[in-house]
N, C-alpha and C positions, 0 to 999 in steps of 0.2 A: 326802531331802537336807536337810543342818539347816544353817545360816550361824551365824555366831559376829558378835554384835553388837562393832563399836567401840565400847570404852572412851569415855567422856565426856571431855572434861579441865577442869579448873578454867580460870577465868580466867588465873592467876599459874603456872598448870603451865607452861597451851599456852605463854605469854608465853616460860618459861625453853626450852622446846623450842624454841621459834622462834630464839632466840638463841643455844645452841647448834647449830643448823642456819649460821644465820647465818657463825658464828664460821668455821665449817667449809670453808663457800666462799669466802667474803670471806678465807680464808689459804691457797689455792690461789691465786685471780685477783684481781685491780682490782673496786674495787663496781662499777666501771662495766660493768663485762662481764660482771654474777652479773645475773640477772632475778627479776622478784617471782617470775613464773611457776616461777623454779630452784628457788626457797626452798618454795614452795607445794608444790613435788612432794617435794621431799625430806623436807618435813614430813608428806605424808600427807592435806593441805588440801587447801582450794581457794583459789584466787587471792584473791575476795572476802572471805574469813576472816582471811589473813595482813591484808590493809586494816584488817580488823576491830580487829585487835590495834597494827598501827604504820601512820601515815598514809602511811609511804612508806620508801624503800630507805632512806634518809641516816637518815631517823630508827631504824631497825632498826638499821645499822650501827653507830651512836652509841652504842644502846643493848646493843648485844653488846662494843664498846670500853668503856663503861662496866664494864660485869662484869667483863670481866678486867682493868680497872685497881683497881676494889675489892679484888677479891680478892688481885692482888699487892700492892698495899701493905699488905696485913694482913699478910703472910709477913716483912717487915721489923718486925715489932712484936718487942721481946724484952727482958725484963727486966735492969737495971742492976744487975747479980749478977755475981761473977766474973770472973776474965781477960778483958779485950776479946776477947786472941783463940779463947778458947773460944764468946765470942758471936756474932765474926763466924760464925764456922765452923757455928754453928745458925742465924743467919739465910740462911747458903748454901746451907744443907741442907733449910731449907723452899721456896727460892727454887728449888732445883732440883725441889724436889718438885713447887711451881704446875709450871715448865715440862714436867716429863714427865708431868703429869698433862693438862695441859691447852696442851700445844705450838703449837696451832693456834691459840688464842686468843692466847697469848705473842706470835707469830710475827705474827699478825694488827693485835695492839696496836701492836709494836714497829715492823714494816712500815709495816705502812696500806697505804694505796693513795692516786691523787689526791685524795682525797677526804680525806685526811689534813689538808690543807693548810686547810681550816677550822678557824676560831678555836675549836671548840667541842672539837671531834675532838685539835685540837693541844693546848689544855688540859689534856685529860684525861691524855696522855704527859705532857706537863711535870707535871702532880699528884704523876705516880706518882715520878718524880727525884723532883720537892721533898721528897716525903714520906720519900723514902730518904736525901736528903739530912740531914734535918735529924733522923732517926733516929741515923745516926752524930756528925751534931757531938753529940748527948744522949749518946752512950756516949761521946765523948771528953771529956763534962762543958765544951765551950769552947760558949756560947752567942752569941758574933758572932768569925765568923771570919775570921782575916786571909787574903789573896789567895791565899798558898801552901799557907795549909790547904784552903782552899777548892779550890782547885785540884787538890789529890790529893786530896780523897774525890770531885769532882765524876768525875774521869776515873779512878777506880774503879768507880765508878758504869756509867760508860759501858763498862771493859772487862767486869765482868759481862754486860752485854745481850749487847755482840757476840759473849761466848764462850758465853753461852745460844744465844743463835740458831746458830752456830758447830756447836755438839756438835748441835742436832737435826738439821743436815743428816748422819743418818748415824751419828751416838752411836758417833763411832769412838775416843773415849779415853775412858776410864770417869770414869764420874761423881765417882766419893769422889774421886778424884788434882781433877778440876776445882776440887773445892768446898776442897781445902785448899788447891790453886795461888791460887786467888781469894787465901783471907785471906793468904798468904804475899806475893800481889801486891802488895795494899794494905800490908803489912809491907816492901815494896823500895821503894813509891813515897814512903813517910815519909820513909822512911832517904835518900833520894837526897836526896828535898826538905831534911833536916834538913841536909844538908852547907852549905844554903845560906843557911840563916834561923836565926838565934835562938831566934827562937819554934817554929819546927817541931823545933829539936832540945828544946827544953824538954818539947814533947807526946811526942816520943819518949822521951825519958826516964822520963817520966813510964808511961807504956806497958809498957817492961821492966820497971823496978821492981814493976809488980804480975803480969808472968809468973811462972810457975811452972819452975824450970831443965826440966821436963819439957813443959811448955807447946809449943804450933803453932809459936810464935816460934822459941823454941830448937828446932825439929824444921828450921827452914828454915837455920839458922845449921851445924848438923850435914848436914845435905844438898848443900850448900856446900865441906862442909871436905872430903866423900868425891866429891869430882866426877871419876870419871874420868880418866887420865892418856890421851894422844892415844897410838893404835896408832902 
């Protein structure tokens, strides 16, 4: 009879394994209700090993919210090149990608659990806005924004999450129609704000001007015009 030895793992392996395990349960249940003892089995450990690596569950948690806060704000990185709305539409596209690559950690970041409600944990979500935030005022070239601007990219911001979280329960309207409804979103919520401000209509202006007549923008203005007549 011959046994097959376990693999060794690095220090920084076990670490990313751990944290993947982590992410896993902690976006089923509340950390309060996942056990070192859960993580330790699902890894393959032993209880005293998982210690080995993080002094304790909060700190594990943190540390698995940490990684998928990293890693989504890199997905909002995208060069000052071309149509806004060709950029929104590749930052949606990589944003959709974190979530169906890694939905559990999405779900987990965006959620939390009680445990959310610390200062350290709660940082780490407002990072990830900030950093989206201040990603789009850079493509919109305005670097302090007035109230209304602020206002429509912030609650863009926030209907992306919900309509990420939204489509995993289920992935029942397809992705590509999500990812251009998004930039079309942020394209109605301009336009309504512009009605009312000066300055938002200047950014809007400013916005068509460098569309392409074949551009997202004019794709949502055409989509509009063929709406259906009521049976």
């Amino acid at each position: 009879m011959t046994t097959v030895a376990r693999r060794r793992m690095g220090v920084e392996e076990r670490r990313e394994q751990l944290i993947a395990v982590a992410l896993d349960l902690f976006s089923h249940r509340s950390p309060e209700d996942v056990s070192i003892d859960e993580v330790a089995e699902a890894a393959g450990i032993s209880r005293p090993l998982v210690y080995h690596y993080f002094p304790g569950k909060q700190q594990l948690y943190e540390a698995a919210l940490r990684w998928a806060a990293e890693e989504l704000t890199a997905r909002f990185a995208e060069p000052h090149e071309g149509p806004l709305g060709a950029r929104l539409l590749r930052v949606m596209e990589r944003f959709f990608d974190f979530v169906a690559e890694h939905g559990r950690g999405f779900s987990a970041l965006m959620r939390g659990g009680p445990a959310i409600g610390s200062s350290r944990t709660g940082a780490m979500i407002d990072g990830v806005r900030q950093a989206a935030f201040a990603q789009i005022l850079a493509h919109l070239d305005v670097p302090r924004p007035f109230p209304r601007l602020e206002m429509v990219v912030r609650s863009w911001i926030s209907l992306a999450e919900t309509t990420a979280l939204l489509w995993l329960d289920g992935r029942r309207v397809p992705r590509t129609e999500l990812e251009r409804q998004l930039v079309h979103d942020f394209a109605a919520l301009a336009a309504v704000s512009a009605a009312y401000d000066a300055r938002m209509a200047q950014v809007v202006r400013r916005i068509l001007a460098d569309e392409p007549e074949n551009g997202i923008f004019a794709d949502l203005v055409g989509r509009l015009m063929e709406l259906p007549e009521p049976a």
